[in-house]
N, C-alpha and C positions, 0 to 999 in steps of 0.2 A: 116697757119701762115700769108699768104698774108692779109686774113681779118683783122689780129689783128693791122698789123702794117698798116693798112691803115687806121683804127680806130683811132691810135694813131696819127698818122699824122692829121689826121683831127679835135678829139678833141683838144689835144694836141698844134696843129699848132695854133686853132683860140684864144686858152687860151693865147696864145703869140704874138698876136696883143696889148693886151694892154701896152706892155714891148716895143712896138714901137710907142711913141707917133707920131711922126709926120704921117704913116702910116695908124696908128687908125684916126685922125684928117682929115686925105684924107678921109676915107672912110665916116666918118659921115658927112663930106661936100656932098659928092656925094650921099649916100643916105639919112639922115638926122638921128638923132638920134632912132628915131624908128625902120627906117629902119636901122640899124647895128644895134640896139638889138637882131632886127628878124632875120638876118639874122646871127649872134654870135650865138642864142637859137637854130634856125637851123643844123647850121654844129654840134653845141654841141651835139645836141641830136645825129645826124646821127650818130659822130665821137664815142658818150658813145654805141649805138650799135650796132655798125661793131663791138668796142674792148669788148665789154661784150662776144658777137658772138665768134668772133673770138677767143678771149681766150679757153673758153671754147672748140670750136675744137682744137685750137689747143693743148691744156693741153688731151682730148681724142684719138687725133690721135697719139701719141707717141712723143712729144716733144723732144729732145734732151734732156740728161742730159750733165749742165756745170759742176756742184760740186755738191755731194751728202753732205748735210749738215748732221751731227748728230742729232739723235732724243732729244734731250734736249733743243734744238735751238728752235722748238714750243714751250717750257714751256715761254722760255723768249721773243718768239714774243706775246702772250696773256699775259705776263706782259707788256710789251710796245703797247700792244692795247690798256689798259686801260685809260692811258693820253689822249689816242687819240682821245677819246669817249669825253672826259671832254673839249679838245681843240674844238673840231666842235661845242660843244653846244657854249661854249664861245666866240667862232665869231659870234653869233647872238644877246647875252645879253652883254647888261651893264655891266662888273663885274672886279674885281680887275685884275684878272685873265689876260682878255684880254688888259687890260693896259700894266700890265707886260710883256707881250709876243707881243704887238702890232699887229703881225699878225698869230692868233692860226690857225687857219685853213693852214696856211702851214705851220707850227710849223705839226700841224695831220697829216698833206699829209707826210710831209720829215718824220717824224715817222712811218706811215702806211707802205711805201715805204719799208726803210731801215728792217722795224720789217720782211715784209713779203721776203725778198731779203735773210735773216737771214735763214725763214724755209723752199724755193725754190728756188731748181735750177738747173729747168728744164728752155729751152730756151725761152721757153712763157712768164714765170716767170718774168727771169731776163728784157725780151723787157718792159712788163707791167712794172710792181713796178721801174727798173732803170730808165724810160724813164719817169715816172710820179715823182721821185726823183729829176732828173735833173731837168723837169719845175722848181721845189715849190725853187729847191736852186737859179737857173736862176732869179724866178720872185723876189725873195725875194729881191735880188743884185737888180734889176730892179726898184723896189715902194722905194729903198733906196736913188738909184738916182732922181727917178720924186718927190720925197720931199714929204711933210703931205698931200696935197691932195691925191697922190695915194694912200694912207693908209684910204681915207674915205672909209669906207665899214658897213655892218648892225647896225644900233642902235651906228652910228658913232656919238659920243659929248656927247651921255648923261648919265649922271651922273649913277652909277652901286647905284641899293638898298641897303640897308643894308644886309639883309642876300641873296645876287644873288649870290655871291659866291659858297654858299651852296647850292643853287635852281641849279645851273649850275654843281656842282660837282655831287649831288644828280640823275638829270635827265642825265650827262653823265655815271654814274657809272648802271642808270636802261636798258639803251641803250646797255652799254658790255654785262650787265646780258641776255637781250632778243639779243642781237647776236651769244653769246655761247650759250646758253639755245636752238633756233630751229633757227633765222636768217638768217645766217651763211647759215647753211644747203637748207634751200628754197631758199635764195638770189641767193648763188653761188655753190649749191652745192655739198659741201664738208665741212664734219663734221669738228669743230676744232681741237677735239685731236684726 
C-alpha cells in the first residue's frame, strides 16, 4: 500500500503545481521552461509507476474491504465508462463537444473516478479513484480561478470540423469497444465483467 500512495503523492502532487501559479512561476524561473517540463514529465512518469505498481500489489495482497458494492454497480460503471472514452478523445480535437464541456478530460477523470469508486471497495480502490477524483474536482475549481488562459490546452482556438464531433464520438466509442473487448484485461488486469 505504501507503493501506491507514494505514487499518488508523487503523480498526483506535481499535477498540482499548476493549481499554484505563483509556485509553478518559481519553479520555471529557476529552472526555465524546459527545465520544469522535464522535470513535471519526470516525477509524472515515476508517480504513474509507483501507483500502477503499487495498485496492483496492493489490490493482490489483500486489500481491505471498505464497502462491498453490489454486483449491478459494474453494469453502470461500463455505462459511465462510455462518455468517458468520448471525453478524452475530445480534449485533443476541435469539436462542439469540447466547447461545451470546456474542460473534457476532467469531466473523464471525475467520471472514471466516481464510475470505478461505484464498483470498488477495497482500500486500494478507494486511495486510487477518490484521490484522482479529488485532483480533477480541485483542479477544475482551480483553471476557474486562473481565468481562459488556464483552460488553453490541445488544439486550444481552433475551430472544431464539421463532422469532428462524430470523428470524436466514433474514435471514443472504438476505444470502449477495444477496452472491454482484451484492453482492460492486458492494461490492468482484470477482466471487465
Amino acid at each position: 500500500m505504501a507503493l501506491l500512495v507514494a505514487g499518488l503523492v508523487l503523480f498526483l502532487g506535481i499535477h498540482a503545481v499548476p493549481m499554484l501559479p505563483a509556485f509553478r512561476g518559481g519553479l520555471v524561473e529557476k529552472l526555465g521552461e524546459n527545465g520544469y517540463k522535464g522535470l513535471f514529465s519526470l516525477v509524472s512518469f515515476a508517480g504513474l509507476a509507483l501507483t500502477i505498481y503499487g495498485y496492483g500489489e496492493a489490490r493482490f495482497d489483500g486489500a481491505p474491504i471498505l464497502y462491498d458494492p453490489p454486483v449491478w454497480l459494474s453494469h453502470v460503471t461500463m455505462l459511465l465508462m462510455v462518455p468517458v472514452f468520448i471525453f478524452l478523445v475530445a480534449a485533443y480535437i476541435p469539436c462542439k463537444i469540447k466547447k461545451v464541456l470546456k474542460h473534457p478530460m476532467l469531466v473523464a477523470v471525475k467520471l472514471w473516478a466516481l464510475s470505478h469508486l461505484l464498483a470498488n471497495g477495497d482500500l486500494a480502490s478507494v486511495l486510487l479513484f477518490g484521490g484522482f477524483f479529488l485532483w480533477a474536482v480541485l483542479d477544475r475549481i482551480s483553471v476557474k480561478r486562473r481565468g481562459p488562459l488556464a483552460s488553453q490546452g490541445p488544439a486550444a482556438g481552433a475551430e472544431p470540423g464539421r463532422y469532428s464531433d462524430v470523428w470524436v464520438i466514433l474514435i471514443g466509442l472504438v476505444l470502449y469497444g477495444l477496452f472491454v473487448w482484451k484492453l482492460h484485461v492486458l492494461l490492468i488486469g482484470v477482466p471487465v465483467a
